[in-house]
C-alpha positions in Angstrom: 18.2 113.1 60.1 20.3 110.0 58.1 17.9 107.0 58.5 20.6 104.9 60.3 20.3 101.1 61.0 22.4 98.4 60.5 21.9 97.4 56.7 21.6 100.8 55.4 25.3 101.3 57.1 26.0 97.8 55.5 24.5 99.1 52.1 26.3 102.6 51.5 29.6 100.7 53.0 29.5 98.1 50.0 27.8 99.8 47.2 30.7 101.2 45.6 32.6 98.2 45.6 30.3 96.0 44.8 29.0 97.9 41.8 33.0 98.1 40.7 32.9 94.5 40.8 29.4 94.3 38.9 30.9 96.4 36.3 33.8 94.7 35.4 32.2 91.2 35.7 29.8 92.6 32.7 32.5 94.0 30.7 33.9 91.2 30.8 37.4 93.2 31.8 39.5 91.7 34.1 37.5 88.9 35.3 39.4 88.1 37.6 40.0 90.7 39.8 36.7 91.9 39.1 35.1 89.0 41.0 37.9 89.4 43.8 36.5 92.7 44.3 33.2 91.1 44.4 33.6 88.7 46.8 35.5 91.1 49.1 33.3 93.4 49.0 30.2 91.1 49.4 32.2 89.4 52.6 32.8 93.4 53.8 29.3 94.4 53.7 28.4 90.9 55.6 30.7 91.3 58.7 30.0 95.1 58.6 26.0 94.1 58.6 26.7 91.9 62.0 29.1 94.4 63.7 26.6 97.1 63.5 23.8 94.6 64.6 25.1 93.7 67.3 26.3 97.4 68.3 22.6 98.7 67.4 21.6 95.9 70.1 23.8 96.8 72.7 23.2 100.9 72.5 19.3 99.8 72.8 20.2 97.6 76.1 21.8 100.4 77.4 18.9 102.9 76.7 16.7 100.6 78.1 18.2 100.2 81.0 18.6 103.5 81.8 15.3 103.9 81.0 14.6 101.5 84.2 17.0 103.4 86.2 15.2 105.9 85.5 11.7 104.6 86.1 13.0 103.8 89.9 14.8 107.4 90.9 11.2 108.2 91.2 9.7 106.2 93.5 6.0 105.9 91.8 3.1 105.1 94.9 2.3 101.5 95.1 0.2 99.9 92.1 1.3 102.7 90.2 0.6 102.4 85.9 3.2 104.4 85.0 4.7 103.1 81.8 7.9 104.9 80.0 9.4 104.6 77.1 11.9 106.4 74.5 11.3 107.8 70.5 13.9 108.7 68.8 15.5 107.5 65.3 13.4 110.4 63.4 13.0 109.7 59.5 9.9 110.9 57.5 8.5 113.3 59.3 8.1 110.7 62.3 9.9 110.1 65.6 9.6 106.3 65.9 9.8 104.2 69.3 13.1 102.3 69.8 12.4 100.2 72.8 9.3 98.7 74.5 7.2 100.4 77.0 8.9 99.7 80.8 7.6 97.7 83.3 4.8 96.7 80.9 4.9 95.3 77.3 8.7 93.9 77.6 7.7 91.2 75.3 5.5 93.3 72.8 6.1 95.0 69.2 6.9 98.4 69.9 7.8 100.0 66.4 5.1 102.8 67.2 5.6 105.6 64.7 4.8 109.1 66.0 4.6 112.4 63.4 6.9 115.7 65.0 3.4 117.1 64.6 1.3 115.7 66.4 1.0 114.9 70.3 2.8 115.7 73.3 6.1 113.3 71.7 5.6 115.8 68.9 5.6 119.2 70.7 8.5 118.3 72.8 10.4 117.4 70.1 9.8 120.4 68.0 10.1 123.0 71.3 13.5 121.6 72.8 11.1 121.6 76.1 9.5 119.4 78.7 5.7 118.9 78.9 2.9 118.0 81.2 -0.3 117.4 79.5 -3.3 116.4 82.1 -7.0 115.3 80.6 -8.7 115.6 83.5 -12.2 114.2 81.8 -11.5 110.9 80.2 -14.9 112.1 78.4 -13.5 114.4 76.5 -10.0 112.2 75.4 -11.0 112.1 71.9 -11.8 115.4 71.3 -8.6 116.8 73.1 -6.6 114.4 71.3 -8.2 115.7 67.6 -8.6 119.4 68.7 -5.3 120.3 70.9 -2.7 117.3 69.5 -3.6 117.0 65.5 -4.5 113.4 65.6 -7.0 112.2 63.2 -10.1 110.7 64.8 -8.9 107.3 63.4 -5.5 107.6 64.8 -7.8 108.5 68.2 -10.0 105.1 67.8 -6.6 103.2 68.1 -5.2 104.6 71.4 -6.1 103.5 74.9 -7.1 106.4 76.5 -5.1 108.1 79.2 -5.2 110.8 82.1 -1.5 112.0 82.2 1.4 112.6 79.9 5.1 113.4 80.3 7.6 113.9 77.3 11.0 115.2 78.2 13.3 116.0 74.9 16.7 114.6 74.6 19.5 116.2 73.1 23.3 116.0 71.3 25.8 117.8 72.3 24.7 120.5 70.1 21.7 121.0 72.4 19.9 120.0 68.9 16.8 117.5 69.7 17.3 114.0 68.9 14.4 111.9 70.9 12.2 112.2 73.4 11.7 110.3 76.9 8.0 109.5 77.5 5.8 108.6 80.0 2.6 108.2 80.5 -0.4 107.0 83.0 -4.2 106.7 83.8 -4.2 108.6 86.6 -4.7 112.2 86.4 -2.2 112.9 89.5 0.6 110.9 88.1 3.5 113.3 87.4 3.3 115.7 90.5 6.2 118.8 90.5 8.5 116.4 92.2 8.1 113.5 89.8 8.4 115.9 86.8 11.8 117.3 88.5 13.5 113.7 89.5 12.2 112.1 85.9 13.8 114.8 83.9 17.2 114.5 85.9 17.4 111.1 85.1 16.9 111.1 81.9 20.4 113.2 80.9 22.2 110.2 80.6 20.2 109.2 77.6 22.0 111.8 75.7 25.0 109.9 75.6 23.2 106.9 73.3 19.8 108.4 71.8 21.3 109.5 68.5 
């Protein structure tokens, strides 16, 4: 996928025009409207930067909170950890996190960058399908995580270990993957039959805005 954020837009919108101006500015040729084209292209590239900005921010408000709708359709016990959050924008061979973990970590850096190889996020990505991934002995995390999920034992040492995972893919309207809705908890009973089925319900809406 097209790495897609607001100054790369801003950048392949202005280049030409910009390097047009450039050009003629050191060739002396047509100063003039050489550094017209400058500045009107500079100003384009400016306004285009903010427009997309702000769109980029609203599209992330609106995943976000449909992430929270989400979150309550299932009506998690009382006390409940369950944390969600969403990965898509895939460059480099990574799926990257685009909005902070809900309920917890509103307030936190969230630009967690997860390889299509590795982990749960990774398999449902690469399979089109949802999965349920219980470790029953928290003993045994870091060996499940380097033996079943491809992480390194370093990438291991980071993570806080955790009973129960849930990744749910999310698609275009080519049914081609483009993120994937994850949840997560330390409790091994977490995401029961009906939990998995409400959840992945839920999450179709996120279709419309994880591109």
């Amino acid at each position: 996928m097209v790495i897609d954020t607001p100054v790369v837009r801003a950048l392949i919108k202005g280049v030409a025009p910009v390097a047009a101006g450039l050009s003629g500015i050191f060739a002396q040729s047509n100063l003039t409207l050489s550094l017209l084209l400058l500045s009107v292209a500079v100003a384009d590239v400016v306004v285009d930067y903010f427009i997309s900005h702000r769109l980029t921010t609203l599209v992330l408000e609106r995943i976000s909170g449909i992430l929270e709708a989400t979150y309550h359709c299932c009506v998690f016990p009382e006390g409940s950890d369950v944390r969600a959050t969403v990965f898509a924008s895939v460059r480099g061979g990574f799926l990257h996190q685009i909005c902070p973990y809900y309920p917890t970590d509103k307030h936190s850096s969230y630009r967690r960058g997860i390889a299509v190889s590795k982990g749960i996020v990774g398999l449902c990505f690469r399979s089109g399908q949802s999965c349920v991934e219980v470790i029953g002995n928290p003993a045994t995390f870091k060996k499940h995580m380097v033996d079943r999920w491809g992480f390194t034992v370093e990438e291991v040492d980071r993570m806080k270990a955790r009973q129960s995972y849930f990744a749910i893919p999310i698609f275009d309207a080519n049914r081609n993957a483009v993120g994937v809705a994850y949840f997560d908890s330390m409790r091994a009973d977490a995401f029961a039959a009906e939990s998995v089925d409400v959840l992945t319900k839920a999450c179709v809406p996120l279709s419309k805005w994880v591109r």
